[in-house]
C-alpha positions as CSV (number, residue, x, y, z in Angstrom):
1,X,143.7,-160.9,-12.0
2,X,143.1,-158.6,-9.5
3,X,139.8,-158.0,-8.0
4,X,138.3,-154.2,-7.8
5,X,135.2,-152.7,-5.9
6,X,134.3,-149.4,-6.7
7,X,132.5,-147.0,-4.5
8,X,131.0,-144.3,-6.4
9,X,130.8,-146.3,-9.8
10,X,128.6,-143.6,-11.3
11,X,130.5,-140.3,-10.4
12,X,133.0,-139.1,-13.1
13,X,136.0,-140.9,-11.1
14,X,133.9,-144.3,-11.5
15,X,133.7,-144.2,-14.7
16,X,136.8,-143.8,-16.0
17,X,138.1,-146.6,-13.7
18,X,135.5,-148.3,-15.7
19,X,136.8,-147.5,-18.7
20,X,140.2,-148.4,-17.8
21,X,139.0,-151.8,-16.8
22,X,136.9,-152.0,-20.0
23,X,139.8,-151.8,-22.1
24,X,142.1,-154.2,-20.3
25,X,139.5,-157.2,-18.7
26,X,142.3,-159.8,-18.9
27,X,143.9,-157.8,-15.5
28,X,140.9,-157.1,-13.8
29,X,137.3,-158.1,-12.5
30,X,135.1,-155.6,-10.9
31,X,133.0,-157.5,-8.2
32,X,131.3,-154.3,-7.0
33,X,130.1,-150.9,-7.4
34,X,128.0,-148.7,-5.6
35,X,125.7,-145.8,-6.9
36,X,123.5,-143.5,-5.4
37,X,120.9,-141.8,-7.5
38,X,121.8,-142.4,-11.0
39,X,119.8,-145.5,-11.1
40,X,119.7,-145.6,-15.0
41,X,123.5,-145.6,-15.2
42,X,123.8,-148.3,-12.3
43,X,122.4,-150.7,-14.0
44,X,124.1,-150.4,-17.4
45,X,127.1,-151.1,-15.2
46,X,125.5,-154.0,-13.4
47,X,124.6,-155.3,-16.9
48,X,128.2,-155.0,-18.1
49,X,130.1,-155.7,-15.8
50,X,128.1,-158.4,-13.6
51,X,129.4,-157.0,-9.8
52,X,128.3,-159.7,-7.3
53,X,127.4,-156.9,-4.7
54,X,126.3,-153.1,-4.7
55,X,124.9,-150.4,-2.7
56,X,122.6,-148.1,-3.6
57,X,121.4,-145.2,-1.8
58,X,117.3,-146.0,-0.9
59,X,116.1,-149.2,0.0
60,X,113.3,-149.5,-2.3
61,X,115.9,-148.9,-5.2
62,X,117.4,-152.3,-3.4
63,X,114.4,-153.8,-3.4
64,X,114.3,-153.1,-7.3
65,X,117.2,-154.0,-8.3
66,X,117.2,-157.4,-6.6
67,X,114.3,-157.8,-8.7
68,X,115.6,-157.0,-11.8
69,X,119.4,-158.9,-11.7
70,X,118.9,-162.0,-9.2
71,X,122.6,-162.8,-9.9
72,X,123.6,-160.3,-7.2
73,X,124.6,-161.3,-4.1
74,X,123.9,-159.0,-2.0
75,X,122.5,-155.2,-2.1
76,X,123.8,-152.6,0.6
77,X,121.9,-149.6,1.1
78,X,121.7,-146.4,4.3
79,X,123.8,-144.8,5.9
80,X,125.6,-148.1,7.1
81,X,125.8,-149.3,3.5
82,X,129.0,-148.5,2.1
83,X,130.9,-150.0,5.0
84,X,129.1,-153.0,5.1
85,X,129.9,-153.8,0.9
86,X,133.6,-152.7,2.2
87,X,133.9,-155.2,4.9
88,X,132.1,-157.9,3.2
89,X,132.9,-158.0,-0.1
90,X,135.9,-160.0,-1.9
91,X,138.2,-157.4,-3.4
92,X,142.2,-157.0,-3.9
93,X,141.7,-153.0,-4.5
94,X,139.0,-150.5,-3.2
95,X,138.4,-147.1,-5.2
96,X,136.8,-145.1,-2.7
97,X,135.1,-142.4,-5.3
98,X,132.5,-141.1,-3.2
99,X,132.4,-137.4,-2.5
100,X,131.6,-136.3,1.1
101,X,132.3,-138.1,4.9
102,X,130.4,-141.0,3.7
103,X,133.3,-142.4,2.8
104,X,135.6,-142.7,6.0
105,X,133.6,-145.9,7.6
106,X,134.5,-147.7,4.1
107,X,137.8,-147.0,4.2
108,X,138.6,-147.6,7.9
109,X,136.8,-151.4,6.5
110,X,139.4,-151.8,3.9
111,X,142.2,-150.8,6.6
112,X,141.1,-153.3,8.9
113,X,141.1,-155.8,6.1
114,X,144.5,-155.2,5.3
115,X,143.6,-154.3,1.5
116,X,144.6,-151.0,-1.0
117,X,142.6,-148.2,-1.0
118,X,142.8,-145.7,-4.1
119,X,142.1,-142.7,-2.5
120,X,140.1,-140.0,-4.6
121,X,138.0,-139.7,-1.3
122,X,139.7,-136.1,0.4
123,X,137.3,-136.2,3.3
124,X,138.6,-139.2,4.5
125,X,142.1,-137.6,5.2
126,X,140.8,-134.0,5.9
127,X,138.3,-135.2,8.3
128,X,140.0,-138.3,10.0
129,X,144.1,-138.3,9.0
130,X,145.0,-138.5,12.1
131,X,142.9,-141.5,12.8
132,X,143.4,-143.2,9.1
133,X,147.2,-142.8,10.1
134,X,147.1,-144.0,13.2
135,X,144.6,-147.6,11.7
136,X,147.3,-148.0,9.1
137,X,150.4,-148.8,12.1
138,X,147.9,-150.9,13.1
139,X,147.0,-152.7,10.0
140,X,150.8,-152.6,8.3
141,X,150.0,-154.1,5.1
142,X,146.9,-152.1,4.4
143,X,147.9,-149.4,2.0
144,X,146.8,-145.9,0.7
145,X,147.6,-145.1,-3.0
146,X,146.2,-141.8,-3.4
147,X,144.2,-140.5,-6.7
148,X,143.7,-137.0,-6.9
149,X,145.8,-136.0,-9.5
150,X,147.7,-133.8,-7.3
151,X,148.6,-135.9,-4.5
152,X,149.0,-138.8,-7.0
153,X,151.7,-136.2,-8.7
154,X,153.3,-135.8,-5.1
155,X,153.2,-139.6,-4.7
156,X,155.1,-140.6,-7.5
157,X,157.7,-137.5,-7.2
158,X,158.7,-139.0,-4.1
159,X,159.6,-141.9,-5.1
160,X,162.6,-143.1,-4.1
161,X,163.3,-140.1,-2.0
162,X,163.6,-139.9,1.6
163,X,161.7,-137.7,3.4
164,X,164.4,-135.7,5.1
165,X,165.5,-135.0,1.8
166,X,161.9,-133.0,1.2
167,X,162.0,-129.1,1.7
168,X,158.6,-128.6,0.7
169,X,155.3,-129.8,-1.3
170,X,153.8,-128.0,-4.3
171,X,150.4,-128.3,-5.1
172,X,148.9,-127.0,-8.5
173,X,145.5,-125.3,-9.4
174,X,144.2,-123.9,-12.4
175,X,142.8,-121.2,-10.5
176,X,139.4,-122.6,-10.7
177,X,136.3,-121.1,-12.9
178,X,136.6,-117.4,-11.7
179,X,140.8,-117.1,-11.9
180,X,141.2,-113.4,-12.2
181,X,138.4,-112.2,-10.7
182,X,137.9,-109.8,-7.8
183,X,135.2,-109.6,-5.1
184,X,132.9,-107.6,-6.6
185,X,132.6,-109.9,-9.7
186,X,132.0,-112.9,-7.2
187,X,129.4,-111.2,-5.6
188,X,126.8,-112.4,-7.8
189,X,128.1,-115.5,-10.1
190,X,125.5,-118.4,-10.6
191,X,125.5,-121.5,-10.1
192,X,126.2,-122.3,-14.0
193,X,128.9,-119.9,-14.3
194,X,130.9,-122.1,-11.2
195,X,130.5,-125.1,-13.2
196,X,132.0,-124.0,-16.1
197,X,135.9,-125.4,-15.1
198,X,138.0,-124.5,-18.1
199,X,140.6,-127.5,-17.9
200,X,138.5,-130.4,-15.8
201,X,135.7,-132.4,-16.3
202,X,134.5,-133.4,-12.6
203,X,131.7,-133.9,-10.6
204,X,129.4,-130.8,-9.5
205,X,130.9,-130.3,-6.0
206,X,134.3,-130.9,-6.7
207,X,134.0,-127.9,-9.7
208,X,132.3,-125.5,-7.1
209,X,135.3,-126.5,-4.4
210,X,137.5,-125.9,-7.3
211,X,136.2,-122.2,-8.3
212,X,136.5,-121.1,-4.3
213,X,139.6,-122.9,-4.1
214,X,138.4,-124.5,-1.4
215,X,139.9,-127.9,-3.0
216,X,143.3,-126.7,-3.0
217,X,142.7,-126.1,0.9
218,X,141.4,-129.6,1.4
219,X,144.4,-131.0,-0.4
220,X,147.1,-129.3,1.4
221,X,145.5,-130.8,4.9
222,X,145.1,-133.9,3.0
223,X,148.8,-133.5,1.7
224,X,149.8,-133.2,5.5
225,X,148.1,-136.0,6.1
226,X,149.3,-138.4,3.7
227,X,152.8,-137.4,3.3
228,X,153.9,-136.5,7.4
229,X,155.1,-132.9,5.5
230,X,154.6,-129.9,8.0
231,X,152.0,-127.0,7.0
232,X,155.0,-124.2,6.3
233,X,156.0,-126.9,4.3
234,X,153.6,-127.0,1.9
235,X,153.1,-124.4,-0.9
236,X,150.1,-123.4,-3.3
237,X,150.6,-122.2,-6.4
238,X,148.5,-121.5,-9.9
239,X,149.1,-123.0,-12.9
240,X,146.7,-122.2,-15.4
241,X,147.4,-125.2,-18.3
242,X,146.6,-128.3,-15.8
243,X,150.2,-129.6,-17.2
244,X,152.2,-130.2,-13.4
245,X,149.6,-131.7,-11.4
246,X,152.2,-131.1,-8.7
247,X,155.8,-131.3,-7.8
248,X,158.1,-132.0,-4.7
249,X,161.0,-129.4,-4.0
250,X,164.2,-131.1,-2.3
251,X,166.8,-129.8,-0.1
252,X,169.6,-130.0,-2.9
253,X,167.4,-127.3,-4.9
254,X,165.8,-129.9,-7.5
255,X,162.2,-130.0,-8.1
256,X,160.7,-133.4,-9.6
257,X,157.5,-132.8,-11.3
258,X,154.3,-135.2,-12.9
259,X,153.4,-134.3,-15.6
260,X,150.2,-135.4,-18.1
261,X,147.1,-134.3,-20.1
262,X,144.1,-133.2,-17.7
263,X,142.4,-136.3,-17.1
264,X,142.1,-138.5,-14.4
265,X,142.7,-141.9,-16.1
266,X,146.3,-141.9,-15.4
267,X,146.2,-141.6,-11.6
268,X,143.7,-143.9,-11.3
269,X,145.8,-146.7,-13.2
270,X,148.6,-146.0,-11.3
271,X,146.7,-146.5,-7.9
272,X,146.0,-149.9,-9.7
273,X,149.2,-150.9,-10.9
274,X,151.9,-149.8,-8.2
275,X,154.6,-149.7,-8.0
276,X,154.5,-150.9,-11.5
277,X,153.2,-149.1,-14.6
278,X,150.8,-150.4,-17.0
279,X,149.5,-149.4,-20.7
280,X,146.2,-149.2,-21.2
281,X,144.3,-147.9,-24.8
282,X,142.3,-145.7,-23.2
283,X,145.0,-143.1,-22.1
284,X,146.3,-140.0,-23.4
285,X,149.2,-138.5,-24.1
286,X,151.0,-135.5,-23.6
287,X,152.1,-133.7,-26.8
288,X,155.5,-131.8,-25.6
289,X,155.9,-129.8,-28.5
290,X,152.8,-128.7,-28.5
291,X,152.7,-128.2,-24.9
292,X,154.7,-125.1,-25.3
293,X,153.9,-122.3,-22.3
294,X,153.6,-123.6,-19.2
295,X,153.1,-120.4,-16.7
296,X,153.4,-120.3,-12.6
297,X,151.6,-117.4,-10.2
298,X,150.4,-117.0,-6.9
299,X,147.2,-117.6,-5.6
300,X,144.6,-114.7,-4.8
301,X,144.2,-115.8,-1.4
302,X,142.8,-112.8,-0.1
303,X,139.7,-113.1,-3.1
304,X,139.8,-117.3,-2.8
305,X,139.8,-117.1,1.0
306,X,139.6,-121.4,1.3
307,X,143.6,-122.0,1.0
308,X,144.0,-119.9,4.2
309,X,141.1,-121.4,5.9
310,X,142.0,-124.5,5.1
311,X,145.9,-123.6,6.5
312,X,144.0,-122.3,9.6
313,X,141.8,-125.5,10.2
314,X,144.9,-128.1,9.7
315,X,147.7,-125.7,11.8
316,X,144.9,-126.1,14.9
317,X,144.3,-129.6,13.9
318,X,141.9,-131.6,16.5
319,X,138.4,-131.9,15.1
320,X,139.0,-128.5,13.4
321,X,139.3,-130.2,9.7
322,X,136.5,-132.0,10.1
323,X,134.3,-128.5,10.6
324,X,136.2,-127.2,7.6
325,X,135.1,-129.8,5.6
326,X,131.9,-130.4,7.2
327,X,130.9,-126.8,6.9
328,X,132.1,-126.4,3.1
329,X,129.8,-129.6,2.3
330,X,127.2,-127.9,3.4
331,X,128.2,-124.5,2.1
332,X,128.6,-126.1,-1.3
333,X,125.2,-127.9,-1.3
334,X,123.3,-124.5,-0.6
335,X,125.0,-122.7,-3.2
336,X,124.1,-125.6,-5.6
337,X,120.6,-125.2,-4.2
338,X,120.9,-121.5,-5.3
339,X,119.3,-121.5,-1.2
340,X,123.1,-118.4,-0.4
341,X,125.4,-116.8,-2.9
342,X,129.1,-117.3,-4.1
343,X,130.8,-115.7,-1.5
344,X,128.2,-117.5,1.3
345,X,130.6,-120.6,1.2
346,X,133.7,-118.6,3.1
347,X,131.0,-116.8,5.7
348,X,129.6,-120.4,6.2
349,X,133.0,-121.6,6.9
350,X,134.9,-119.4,9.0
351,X,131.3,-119.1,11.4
352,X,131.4,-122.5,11.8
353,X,135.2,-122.8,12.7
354,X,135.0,-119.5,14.8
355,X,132.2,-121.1,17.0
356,X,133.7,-124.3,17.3
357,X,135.0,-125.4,20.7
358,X,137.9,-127.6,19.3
359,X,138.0,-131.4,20.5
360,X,141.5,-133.6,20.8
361,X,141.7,-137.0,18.7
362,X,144.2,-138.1,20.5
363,X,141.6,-141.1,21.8
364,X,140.3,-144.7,21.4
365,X,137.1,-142.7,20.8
366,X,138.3,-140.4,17.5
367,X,136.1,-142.2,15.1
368,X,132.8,-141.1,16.8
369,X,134.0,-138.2,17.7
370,X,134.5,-137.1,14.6
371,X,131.3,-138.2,13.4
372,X,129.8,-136.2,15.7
373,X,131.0,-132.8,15.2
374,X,130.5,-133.7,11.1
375,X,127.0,-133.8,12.3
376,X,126.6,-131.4,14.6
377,X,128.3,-128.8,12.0
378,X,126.1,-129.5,9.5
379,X,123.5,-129.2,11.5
380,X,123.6,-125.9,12.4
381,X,124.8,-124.6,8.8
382,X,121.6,-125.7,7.5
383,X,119.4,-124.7,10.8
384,X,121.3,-121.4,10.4
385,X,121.3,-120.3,6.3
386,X,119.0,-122.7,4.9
387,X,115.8,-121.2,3.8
């Protein structure tokens, strides 16, 4: 039985792991979860699935919650929280479902501890690659299984392959909420409109990083990251039906491909189960013959301005990424706020990265570093367009 602690329990990636473990308990035990706000949800879960350690995001919620189920353990909360149920608690597999930079300190825990980390955590690679890469030499049979569906889809397409065999990586989008669309349109979407993903159902911020495309430009550093494939070497493309979540082009002119219905079940049991693959009820299926016009087109990268910056930030690599990502967080937050407009997210970026006096990770000190300037940029994003 394998033994799973999941960080962001409540967030859509949560809970469908959940459900994948609810429908086959005989292969796995969740010993913990963490939540932030969703309190309500929380502890359903805790009722359920009886963790013997969480985190939660205030400390009176702690304090509650110890009240209320006196079977647990032990109750992380702050800042330090998430790497402290990390290093602490007794898990084969870590799901690292957060959204944001909170999740780099729990990761670099489960590295350290030698354990698998399914990935669905892009800051972690965006912001700190280089160091993750460089912990996981160190740490030899830690490993990273990722579980966005597109790098999941690159994953298992190289399989089997070696690398010098690669010419190049795609990565699919749908085109986000506003494919089509022009400038002017942008100018004035809402908030409502963003989250309106026609293929998807996600968490709020990934949507909005979807309709900028923003996500497909923290995917292709994280691509970089994961895989050792050079920038020129990695291609963006739109595909409308969410069918290819992504596909690796080889040197012999073949292109291996994933292929499945839009969920995100799949890559999540897979991060489970490798390098094996397991049935589970909850899973659907493709229907080929009714999956019957799969289409291909270029990105509007001069309207969806977040691939290129996203190409820019990872080419000058340093602590460059992390003020990409850092910046975008922000960005994204405001918009959410309804505090900027649409198009406010790719100003808020490119200032940041334009006035940012690049640092070098190649150091005992990257970790803090990179903390640091994650701070420090959103810092003065909000000291400069929050209102």
């Amino acid at each position: 039985m394998k033994k799973i602690l999941i960080l962001g329990s409540t967030g859509s990636i949560g809970t469908n792991a959940l459900e994948l473990i609810r429908n086959n308990r005989e292969h796995y035990q969740v010993i913990g979860i963490s939540g932030n706000k969703n309190i309500e949800l929380l502890k359903k879960q805790i009722e359920e699935f009886k963790p013997t350690s969480i985190y939660v995001g205030s400390e009176q919620d702690a304090l509650n919650l110890k009240k209320e189920y006196p079977f647990l353990k032990e109750i992380y909360f702050g800042e330090n929280g998430l790497a402290e149920l990390s290093k602490n608690s007794d898990y084969d597999i870590i799901l690292t479902a957060v959204s944001g930079a909170i999740g780099i300190d729990a990761t670099v825990e489960a590295i350290k501890r030698e354990k698998r980390i399914a990935l669905a955590n892009k800051e972690t690679m965006v912001s700190a690659g280089a160091y993750i890469n460089k912990l996981l030499k160190e740490y030899p049979k830690a490993e990273i299984v990722p579980v966005d569906s597109e790098h999941s889809a690159l994953f298992q397409s190289l399989q089997g392959f070696k690398k010098e065999n690669v010419k190049k990586l795609i990565i699919t989008a749908s085109g986000g909420t506003f494919r089509g669309k022009d400038l002017a349109y942008l100018e004035n979407v809402t908030v409502e409109q963003a989250l309106k993903h026609p293929n998807w159902s996600m968490g709020k911020k990934i949507t909005i990083d979807s309709s900028t495309l923003v996500n497909k430009g923290l995917e292709v550093i994280e691509a970089h990251e994961l895989f050792n494939v050079d920038y020129d070497n990695i291609e963006v493309i739109v595909h409308p039906q969410s069918i290819v979540h992504s596909m690796v082009e080889y040197v012999d002119g073949s292109i291996i491909a994933q292929m499945g219905v839009a969920n995100m079940k799949t890559p999540i049991l897979y991060a489970f189960t490798y390098p094996e693959k397991e049935f589970n009820s909850s899973i659907n299926f493709l229907n080929l013959i009714k999956t019957n016009n799969l289409t291909f087109e270029e990105p509007d990268r001069k309207t969806f301005k977040g691939i290129d910056l996203a190409y820019r930030a990872g080419k000058i690599g340093g602590t460059m990424p992390t003020v990409f990502n850092a910046s975008n967080e922000v960005a994204v937050e405001l918009f959410m706020k309804k505090k900027i407009k649409f198009l406010d997210v790719y100003r808020i970026i490119e200032e940041a990265m334009n006035s940012h006096q690049i640092l070098s990770l190649n150091t005992d000190n990257a970790l803090n570093i990179i903390k640091e300037v994650d701070r420090e940029t959103r810092k003065k994003v909000r000291e400069q367009w929050e209102r």
